[in-house]
C-alpha positions in Angstrom: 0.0 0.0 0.0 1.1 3.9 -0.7 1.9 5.8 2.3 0.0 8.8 2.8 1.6 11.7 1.6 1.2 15.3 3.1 -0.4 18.3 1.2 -1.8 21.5 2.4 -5.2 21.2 4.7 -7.3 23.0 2.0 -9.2 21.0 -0.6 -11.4 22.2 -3.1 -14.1 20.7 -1.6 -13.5 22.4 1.9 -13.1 25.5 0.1 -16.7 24.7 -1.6 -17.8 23.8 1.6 -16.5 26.9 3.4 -18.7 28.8 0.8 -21.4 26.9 0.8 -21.9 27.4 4.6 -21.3 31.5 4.4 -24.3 31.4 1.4 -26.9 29.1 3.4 -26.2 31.4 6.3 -26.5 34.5 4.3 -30.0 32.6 2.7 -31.3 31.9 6.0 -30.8 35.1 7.3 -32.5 36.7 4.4 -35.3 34.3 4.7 -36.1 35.0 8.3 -36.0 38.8 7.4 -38.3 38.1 4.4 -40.8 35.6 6.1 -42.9 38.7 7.7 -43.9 39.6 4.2 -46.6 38.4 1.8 -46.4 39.9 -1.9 -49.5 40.7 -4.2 -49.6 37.5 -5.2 -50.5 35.9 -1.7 -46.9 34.0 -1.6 -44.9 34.4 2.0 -41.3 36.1 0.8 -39.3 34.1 3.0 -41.2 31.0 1.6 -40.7 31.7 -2.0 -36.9 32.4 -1.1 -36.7 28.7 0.4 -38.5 27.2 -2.3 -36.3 29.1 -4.9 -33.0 27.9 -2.8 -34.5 24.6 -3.2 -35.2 24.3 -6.8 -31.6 26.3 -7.8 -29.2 23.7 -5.1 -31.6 20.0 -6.5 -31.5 20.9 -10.0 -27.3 22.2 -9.9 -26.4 19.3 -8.4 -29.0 16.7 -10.1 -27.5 18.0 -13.2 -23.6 17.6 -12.3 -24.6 13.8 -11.2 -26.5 13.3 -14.5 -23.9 14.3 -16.7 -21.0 12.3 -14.7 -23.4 9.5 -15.0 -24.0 9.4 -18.8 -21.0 11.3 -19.8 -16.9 10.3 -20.0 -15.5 13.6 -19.3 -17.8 15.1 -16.8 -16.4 15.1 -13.4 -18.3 14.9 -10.0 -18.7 18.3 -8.4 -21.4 18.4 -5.9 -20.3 21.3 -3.9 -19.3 23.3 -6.6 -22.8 22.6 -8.3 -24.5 23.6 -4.8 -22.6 26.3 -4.6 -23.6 28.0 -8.1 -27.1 26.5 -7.1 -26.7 29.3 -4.0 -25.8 31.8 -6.1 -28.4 31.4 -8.5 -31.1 31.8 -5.9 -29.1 35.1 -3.7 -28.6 37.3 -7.0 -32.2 36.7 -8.5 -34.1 39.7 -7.9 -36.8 39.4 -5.5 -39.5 41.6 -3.4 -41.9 43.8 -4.7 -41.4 47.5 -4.0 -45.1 49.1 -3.5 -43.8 52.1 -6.0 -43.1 49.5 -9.0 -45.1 50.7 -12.3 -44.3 48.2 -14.5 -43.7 44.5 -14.3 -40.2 44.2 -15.2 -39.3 40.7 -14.0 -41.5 38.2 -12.3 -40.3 39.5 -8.7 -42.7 37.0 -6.3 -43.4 33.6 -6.4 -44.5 31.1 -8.5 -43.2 32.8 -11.6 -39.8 33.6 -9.8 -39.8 29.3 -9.5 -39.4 28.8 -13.7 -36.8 31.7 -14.1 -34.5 30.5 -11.4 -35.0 26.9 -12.8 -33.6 28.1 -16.1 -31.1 30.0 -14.9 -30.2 27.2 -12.9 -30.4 24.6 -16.0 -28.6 27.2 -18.5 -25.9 27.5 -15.6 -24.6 24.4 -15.1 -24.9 23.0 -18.7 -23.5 25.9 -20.8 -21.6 28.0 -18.5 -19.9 25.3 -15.7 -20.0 22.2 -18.0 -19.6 23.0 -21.3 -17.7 25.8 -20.9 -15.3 23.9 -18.6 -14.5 20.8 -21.2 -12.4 23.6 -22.8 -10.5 23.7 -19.6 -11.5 26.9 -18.2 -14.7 29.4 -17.9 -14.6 32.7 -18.8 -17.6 34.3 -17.4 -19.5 34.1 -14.1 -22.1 31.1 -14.7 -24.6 32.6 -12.8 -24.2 35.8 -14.0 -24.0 34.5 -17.7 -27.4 32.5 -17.2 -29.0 35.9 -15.1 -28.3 37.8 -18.5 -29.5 35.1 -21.1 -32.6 34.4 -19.0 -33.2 38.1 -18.6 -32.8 38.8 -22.7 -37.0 39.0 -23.2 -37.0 42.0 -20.5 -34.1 43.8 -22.3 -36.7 46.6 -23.0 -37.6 47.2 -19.4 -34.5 46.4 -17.8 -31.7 48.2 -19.8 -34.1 51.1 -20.1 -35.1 50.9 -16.5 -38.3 52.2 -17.1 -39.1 52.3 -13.4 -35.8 54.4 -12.2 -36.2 56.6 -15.1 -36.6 60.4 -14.3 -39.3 60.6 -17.0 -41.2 58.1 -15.8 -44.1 58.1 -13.8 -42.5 58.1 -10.9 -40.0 60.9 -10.9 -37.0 58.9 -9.6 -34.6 61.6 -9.4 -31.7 60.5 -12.0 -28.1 59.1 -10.2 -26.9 61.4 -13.2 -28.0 64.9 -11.3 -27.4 66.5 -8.2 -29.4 63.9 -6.1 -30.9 65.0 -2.0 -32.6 63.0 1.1 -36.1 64.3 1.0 -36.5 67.2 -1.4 -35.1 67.1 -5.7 -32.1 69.2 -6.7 -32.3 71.6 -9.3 -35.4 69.8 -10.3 -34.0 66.3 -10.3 -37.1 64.2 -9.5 -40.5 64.9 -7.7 -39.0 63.8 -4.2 -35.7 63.2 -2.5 -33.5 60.3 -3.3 -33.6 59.3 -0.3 -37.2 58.9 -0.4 -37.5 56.5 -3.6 -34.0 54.3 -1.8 -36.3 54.0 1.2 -40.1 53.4 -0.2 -37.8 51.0 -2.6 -35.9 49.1 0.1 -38.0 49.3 3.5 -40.7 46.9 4.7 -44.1 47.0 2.0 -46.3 45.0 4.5 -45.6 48.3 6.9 -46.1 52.2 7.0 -43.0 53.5 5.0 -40.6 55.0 7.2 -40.0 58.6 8.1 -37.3 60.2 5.8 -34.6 60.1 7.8 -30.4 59.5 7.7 -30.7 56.8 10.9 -34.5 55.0 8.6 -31.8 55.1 5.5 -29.1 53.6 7.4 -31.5 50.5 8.9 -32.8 50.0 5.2 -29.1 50.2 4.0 -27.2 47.9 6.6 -30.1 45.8 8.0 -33.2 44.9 6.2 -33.5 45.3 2.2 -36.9 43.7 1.1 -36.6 44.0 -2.5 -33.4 43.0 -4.7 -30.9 40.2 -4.6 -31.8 38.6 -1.4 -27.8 37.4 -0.8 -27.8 41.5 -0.1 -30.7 42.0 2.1 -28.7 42.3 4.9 -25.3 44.3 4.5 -24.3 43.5 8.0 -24.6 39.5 7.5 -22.6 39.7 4.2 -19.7 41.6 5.7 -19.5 39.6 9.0 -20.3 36.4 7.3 -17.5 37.1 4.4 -14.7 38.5 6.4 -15.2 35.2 8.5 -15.0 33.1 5.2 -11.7 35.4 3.9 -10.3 34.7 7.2 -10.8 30.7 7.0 -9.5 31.3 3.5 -7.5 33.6 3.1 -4.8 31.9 1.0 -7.5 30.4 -1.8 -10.1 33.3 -1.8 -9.1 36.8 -3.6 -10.3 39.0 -1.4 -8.3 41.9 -2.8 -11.0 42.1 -5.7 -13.5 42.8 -3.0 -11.1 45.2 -1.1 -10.3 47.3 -4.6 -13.8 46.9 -5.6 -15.0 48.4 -2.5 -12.6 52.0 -2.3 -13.3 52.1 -5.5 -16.9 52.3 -6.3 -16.3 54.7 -2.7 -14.0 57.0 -4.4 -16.3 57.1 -7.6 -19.3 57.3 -5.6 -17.6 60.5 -3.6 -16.4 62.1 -7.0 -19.8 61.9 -9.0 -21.4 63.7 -5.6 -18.9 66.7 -5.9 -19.6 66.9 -9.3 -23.4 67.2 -9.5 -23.0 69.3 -6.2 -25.3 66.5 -4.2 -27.0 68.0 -1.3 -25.7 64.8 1.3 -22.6 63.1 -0.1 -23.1 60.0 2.1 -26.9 59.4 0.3 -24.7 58.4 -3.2 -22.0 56.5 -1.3 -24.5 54.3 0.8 -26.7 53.7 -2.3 -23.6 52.5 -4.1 -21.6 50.3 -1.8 -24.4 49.1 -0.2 -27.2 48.2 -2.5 -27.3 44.5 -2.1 -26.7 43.7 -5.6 -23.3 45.9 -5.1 -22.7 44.4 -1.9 -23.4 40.3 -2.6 -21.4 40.8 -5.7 -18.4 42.2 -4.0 -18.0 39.4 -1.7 -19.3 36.0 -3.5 -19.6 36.3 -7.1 -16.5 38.8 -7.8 -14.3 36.5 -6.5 -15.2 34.1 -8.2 -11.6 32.1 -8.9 -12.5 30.3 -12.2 -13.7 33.5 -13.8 -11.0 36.0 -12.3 -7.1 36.9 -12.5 -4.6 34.7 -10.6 -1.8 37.6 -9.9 -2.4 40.1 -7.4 -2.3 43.1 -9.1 -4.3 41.5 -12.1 -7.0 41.5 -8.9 -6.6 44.6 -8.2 -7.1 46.0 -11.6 -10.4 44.0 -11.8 -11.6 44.8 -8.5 -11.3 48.4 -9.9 -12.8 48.0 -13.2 -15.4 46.3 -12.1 -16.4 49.5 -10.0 -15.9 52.2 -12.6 -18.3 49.9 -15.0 -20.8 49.5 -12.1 -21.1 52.7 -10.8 -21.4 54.2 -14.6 -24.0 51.6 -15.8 -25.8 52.5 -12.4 -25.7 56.2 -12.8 -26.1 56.9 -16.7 -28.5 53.8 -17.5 -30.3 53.6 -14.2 -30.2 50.1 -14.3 -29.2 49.5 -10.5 -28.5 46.2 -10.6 -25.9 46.2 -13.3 -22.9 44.8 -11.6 -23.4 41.9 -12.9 -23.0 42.9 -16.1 -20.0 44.8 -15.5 -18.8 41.9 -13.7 -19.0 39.8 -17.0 -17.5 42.4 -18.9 -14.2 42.0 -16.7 -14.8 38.5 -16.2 -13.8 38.8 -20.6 -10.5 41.1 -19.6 -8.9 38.1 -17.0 -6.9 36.6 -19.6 -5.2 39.8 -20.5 -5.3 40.4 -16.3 -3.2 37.4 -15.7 -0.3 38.6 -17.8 0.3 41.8 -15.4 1.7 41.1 -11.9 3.8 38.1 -12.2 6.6 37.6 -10.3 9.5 37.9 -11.7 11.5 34.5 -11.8 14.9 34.4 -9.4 17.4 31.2 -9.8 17.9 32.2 -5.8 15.9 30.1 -3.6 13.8 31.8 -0.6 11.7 29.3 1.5 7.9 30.3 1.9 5.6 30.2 4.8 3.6 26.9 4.3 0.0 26.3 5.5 -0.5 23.6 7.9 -0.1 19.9 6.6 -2.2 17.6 6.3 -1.5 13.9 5.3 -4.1 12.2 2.7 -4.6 8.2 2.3 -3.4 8.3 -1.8 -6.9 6.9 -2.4 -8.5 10.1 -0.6 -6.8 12.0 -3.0 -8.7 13.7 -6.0 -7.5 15.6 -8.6 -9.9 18.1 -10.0 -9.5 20.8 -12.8 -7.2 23.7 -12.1 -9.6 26.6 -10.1 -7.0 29.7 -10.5 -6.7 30.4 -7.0 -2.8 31.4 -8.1 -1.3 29.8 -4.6 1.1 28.2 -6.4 2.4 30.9 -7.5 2.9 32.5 -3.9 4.9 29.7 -3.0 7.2 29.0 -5.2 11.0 29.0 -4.3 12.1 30.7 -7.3 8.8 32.8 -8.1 7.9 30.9 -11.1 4.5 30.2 -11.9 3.9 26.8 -11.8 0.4 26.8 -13.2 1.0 28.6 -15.9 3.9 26.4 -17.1 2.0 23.3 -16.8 -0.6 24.7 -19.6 2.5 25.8 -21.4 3.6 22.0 -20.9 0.6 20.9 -22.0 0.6 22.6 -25.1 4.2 22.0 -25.8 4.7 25.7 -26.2 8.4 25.9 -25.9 8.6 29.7 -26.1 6.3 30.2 -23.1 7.7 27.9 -21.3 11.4 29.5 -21.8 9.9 33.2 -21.4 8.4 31.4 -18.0 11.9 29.9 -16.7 10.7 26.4 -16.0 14.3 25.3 -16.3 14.6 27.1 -12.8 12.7 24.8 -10.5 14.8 22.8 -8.6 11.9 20.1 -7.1 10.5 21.8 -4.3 7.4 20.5 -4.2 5.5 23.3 -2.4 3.0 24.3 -5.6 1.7 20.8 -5.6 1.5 20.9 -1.8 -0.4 23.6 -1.3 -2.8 23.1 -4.7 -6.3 22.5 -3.6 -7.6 20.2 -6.7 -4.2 18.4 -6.2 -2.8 18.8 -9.9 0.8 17.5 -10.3 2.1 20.9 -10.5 5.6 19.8 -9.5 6.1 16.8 -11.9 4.9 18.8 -14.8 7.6 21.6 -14.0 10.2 19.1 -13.8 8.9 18.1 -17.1 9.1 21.0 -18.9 12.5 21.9 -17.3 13.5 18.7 -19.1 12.1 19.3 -22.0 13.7 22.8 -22.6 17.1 21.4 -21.3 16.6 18.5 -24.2 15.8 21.6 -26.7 
């Protein structure tokens, strides 16, 4: 029998598992919050929440089971598939605002049931599966299926017919001097403020008095209406820093960090420039909208879908703001981080080119994460999820993943360029590599190879 051998303590499963724990926390906060609300169409809130988490989670992971059954090259990925099944459900719009004018999404239940079934469906097929047999995915799955399912709403959506400053409701425009209770320079019939909180606050109650502390509570504590993974900015920012701090090492948390000043920063400039009467109203709206908020911590950092190197992260993190914060303020389509996030989701390839380290033939020894040893058989080796480790640990600063695909490819230029002939057999990127990938004996390959050349 093989010994066991030792590898870091993190698995891609436990980092799936991690996540899945932070989202069914974050859902059951929501649905608690929600559960004192019945919408128009006589369905409890937190119920159709449940029922939606449900439906996403079976059919994700019935789906990944199915294909590993009936297919050669589908592998097993339960928690993955609950995971996206999580995600699904938190960034599908529900709640219905008691100002809404036009039906621009099926917002309550049981129409909300099919559209989160598709998504779900066009999710794991096209975007995780499909997508993956080329060996990596380029876009966010569930924001990729959130856009193709929401394609026959374009009109409404895009157009945001009910956020529109000609519309029947007045919403002052994000692109104007914007105020708490009263329109600047004309901008609106009423406040900002009013609109976030008649939006936002409880519909089953008396809408709440106009003021910072009522903005604040709807901000921070209890949204009823938008992605429910956001109703509750407090929950996501204690329940994600916990998860960054559990996994720090495999979760790219500076995307979350850059995303964060810099929607700020944007949100502070754009309320100089239109001379906004309360310069925290713009910056609460835009860090803490829960589409905004959910997407900064759980979807943005998204590893499959996002650059490996640090300042690659960085730059996204950033991009991904500027996009948001303009499709928010000049289309007046709130939720449009998830389009934005797409958008940069395109740019990672050209992301993980900037920020390398640069390669050293002098050795300096890392700190390791704790070890761990695995029975051979407990050992599975899953597809590659561009958490970059490897490339934080490396002796020499090379970066191991990257030469492997190089290797795989026989690309000899790439591999030269990457100076694979400078590993000396460390050992520490397939150590700490949480889907287990031979990183180590495909170096030692290549360095081979080019020495051969």
């Amino acid at each position: 029998m093989s010994k066991p051998k030792d590898y870091s303590w993190m698995t891609k499963d436990k980092l799936m598992t991690y996540t899945f724990i932070a989202l069914v926390i974050l859902t059951v906060i929501t649905a608690a919050l929600w559960s004192v609300v019945t919408t128009p169409s006589g369905w409890n809130l937190g119920l159709t929440l449940g029922i939606n988490a449900i439906i996403a989670v079976g059919l994700a992971v019935g789906i990944d089971v199915l294909l590993y059954k009936v297919t050669v090259d589908s592998p097993l990925n339960i928690m993955s598939a609950a995971v996206f099944g999580l995600i699904v459900t938190d960034c599908y719009t529900l709640g219905v605002p008691f100002m809404r004018t036009a039906e621009l999404l099926p917002l309550e239940a049981p129409q909300s049931f099919l559209y989160v079934a598709l998504m779900s469906v066009i999710g794991i097929v096209i975007f995780k599966k499909i997508a993956g047999i080329s060996g990596r995915k380029y876009v966010n799955p569930a924001a990729a299926a959130k856009l193709v399912v929401m394609i026959p709403f374009i009109n409404t959506l895009l157009i945001a017919i009910d956020h529109l400053k000609s519309s029947a409701l007045g919403v002052p425009s994000l692109s104007g001097p914007i105020g708490m209770t009263t329109p600047i320079a004309g901008n609106g019939l009423a406040g900002f403020g009013t609109y976030v909180i008649g939006c936002f606050a409880n519909p089953g109650i008396t809408t709440p008095a106009i003021t910072t502390n009522n903005l604040l509570q709807v901000m921070f504590l209890d949204k009823f209406h938008s992605w429910p993974g956001g109703a509750s900015t407090i929950a996501v920012i204690v329940v994600g820093i916990a998860f960054f701090a559990v996994a720090r090492r495999y979760v790219k948390w500076r995307i979350t960090v850059s995303y964060l000043v810099a929607a700020a920063i944007m949100a502070l400039l754009l309320s100089f420039a239109y001379g906004d009467a309360d310069f925290t109203l713009r910056l609460l709206f835009t860090l803490f909208i829960g589409s905004s908020i959910f997407l900064a911590f759980f979807m943005a950092t998204d590893p499959a879908t996002t650059p490996i190197t640090y300042l690659g992260q960085a730059i996204f993190g950033v991009g991904l703001a500027i996009l948001t914060v303009l499709m928010q303020t000049y289309m007046q389509f709130f939720g449009a981080s998830f389009i934005a996030l797409i958008i940069m989701n395109l740019t990672s390839p050209a992301l993980d080119k900037i920020g390398k380290l640069k390669p050293t033939t002098e050795t300096k020894e890392p700190k390791l994460p704790k070890a761990k040893s695995f029975a051979p058989e407990k050992v599975k080796e899953y597809q590659c999820i561009r958490c970059g480790v490897c490339m934080r640990v490396c002796c020499h600063k090379l970066s191991p993943i990257l030469i492997k695909k190089a290797f795989d490819k026989m690309d000899f230029d790439t591999l030269s360029k990457l100076n694979a002939d400078y590993c000396t057999g460390c050992g520490h990127c397939s150590y700490v590599c949480p889907s287990r990938i031979d990183l180590k004996g495909s170096v030692l390959r290549a360095k081979a190879m080019l020495r051969q050349q």
